[in-house]
LOSEKOL-375564 format. One record per residue (C-alpha): x, y, z; residue number from 1. Coordinates in Angstrom, 3 decimals, decimal comma, padded with zeros to 6 digits. Layout:
N
{x: X y: Y z: Z nr: NUM};
...
This chain:
103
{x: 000,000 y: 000,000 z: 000,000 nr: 1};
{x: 003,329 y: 002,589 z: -000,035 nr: 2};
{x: 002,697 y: 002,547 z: -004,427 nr: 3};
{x: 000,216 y: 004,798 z: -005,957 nr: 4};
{x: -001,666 y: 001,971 z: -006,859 nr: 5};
{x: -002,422 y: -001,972 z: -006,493 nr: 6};
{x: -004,074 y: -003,960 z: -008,571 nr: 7};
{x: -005,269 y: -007,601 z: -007,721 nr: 8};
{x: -004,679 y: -010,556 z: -009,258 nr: 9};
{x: -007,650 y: -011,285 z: -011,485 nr: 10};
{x: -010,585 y: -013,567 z: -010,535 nr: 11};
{x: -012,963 y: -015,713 z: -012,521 nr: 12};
{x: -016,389 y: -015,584 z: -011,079 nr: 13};
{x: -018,632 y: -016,486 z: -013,946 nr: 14};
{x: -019,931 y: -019,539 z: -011,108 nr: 15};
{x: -020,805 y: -017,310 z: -008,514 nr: 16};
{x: -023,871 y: -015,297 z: -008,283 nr: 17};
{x: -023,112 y: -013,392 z: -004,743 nr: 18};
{x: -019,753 y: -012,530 z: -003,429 nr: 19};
{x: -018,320 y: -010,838 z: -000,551 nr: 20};
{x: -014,925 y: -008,899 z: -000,478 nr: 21};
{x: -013,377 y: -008,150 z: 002,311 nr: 22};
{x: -010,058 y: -006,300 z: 002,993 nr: 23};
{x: -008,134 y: -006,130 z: 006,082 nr: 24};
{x: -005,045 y: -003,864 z: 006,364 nr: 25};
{x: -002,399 y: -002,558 z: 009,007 nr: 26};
{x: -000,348 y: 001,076 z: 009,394 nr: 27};
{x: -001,857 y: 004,025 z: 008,360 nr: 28};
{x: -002,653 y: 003,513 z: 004,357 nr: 29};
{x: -005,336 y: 006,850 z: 002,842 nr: 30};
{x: -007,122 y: 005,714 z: 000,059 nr: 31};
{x: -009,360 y: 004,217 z: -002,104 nr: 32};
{x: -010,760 y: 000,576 z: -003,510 nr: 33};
{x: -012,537 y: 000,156 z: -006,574 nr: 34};
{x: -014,234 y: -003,138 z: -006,902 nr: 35};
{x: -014,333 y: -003,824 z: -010,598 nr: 36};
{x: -015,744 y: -006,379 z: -013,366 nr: 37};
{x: -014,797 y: -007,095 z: -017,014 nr: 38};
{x: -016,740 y: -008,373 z: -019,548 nr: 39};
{x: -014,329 y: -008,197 z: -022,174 nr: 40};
{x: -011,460 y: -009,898 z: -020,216 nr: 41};
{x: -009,545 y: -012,659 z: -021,255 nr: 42};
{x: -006,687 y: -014,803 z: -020,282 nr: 43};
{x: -005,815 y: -018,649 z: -021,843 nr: 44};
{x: -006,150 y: -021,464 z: -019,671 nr: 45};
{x: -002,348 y: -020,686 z: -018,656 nr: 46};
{x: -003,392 y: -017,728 z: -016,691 nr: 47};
{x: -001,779 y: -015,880 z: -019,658 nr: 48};
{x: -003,244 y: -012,258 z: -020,497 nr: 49};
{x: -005,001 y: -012,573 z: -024,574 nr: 50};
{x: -007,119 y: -009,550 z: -023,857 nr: 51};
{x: -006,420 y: -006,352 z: -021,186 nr: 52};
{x: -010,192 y: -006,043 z: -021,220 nr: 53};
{x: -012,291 y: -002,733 z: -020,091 nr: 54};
{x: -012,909 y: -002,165 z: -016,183 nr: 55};
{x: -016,355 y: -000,775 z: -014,768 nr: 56};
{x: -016,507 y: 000,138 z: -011,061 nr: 57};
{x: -018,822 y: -000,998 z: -009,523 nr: 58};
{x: -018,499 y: 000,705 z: -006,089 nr: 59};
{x: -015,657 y: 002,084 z: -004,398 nr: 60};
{x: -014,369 y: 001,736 z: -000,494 nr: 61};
{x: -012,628 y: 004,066 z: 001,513 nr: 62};
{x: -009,899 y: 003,348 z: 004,192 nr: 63};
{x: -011,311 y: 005,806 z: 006,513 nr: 64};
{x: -014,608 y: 003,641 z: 006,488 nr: 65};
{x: -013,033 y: 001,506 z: 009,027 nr: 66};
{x: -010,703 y: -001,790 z: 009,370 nr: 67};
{x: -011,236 y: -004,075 z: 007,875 nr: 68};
{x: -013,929 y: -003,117 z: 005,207 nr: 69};
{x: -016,319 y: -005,428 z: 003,744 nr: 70};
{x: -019,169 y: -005,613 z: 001,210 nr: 71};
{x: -021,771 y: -008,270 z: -000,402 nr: 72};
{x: -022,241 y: -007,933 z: -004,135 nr: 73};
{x: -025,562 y: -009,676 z: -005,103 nr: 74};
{x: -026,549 y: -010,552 z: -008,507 nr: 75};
{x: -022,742 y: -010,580 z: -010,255 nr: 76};
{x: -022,923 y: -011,445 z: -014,444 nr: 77};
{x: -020,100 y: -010,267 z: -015,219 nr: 78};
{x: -016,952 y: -012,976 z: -015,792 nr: 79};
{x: -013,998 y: -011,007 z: -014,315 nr: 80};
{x: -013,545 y: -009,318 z: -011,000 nr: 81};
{x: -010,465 y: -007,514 z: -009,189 nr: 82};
{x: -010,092 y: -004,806 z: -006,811 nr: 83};
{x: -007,735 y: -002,162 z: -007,266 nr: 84};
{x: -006,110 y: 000,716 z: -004,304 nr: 85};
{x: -005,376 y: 003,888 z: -004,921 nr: 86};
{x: -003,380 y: 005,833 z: -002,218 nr: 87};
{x: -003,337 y: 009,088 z: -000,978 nr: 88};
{x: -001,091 y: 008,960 z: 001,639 nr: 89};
{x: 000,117 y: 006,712 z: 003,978 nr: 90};
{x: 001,468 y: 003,249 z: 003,732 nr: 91};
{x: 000,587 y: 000,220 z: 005,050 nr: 92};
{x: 000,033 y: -003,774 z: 004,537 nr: 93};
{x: -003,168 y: -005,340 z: 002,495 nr: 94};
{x: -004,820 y: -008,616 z: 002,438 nr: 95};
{x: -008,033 y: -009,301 z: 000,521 nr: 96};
{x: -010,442 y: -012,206 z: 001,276 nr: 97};
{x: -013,164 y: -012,971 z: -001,929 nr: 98};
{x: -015,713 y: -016,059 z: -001,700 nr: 99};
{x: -018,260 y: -016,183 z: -003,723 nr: 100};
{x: -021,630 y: -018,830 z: -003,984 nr: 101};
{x: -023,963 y: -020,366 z: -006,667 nr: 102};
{x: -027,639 y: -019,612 z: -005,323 nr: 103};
């Protein structure tokens, strides 16, 4: 969380109807999350990158909402999901948790 910015590994949720996200951090990190989905993303079966995609937010978290900060996202279509940080100021440590379920 000391870069500008962090972007998460990329995460196939085409399965999973609900999720939940949380993240957890230590120090004193400023900034925000953007929990985003990609329609357009694609990777081979390698984990290799064929297509960058495009990113919609679909909601954003702030580290001055609290430690750790969670949220339930009902209803997910899209494919592709990762969360990305953007800092203000401040540094710190990050771990993110997502699960996700079939309904």
């Amino acid at each position: 969380m000391s870069q500008s910015s962090v972007t998460s590994s990329v995460t196939n949720i085409i399965t999973a109807d609900n999720l939940n996200q949380q993240l957890q951090w230590s120090g004193s990190p400023v900034g925000t999350f953007a929990l985003q989905v990609s329609g357009d993303y694609e990777q081979d079966m390698f984990g290799n990158v064929q297509n960058a995609g495009t990113w919609v937010t679909l909601t954003t978290l702030t580290t001055a909402g609290g430690n750790p900060a969670g949220i339930d996202l009902q209803g997910m279509g899209a494919p592709w999901y990762r969360v990305v940080y953007t800092k203000t100021s401040g540094s710190g440590t990050l771990q993110g948790f997502l699960t996700g379920k079939m309904l």
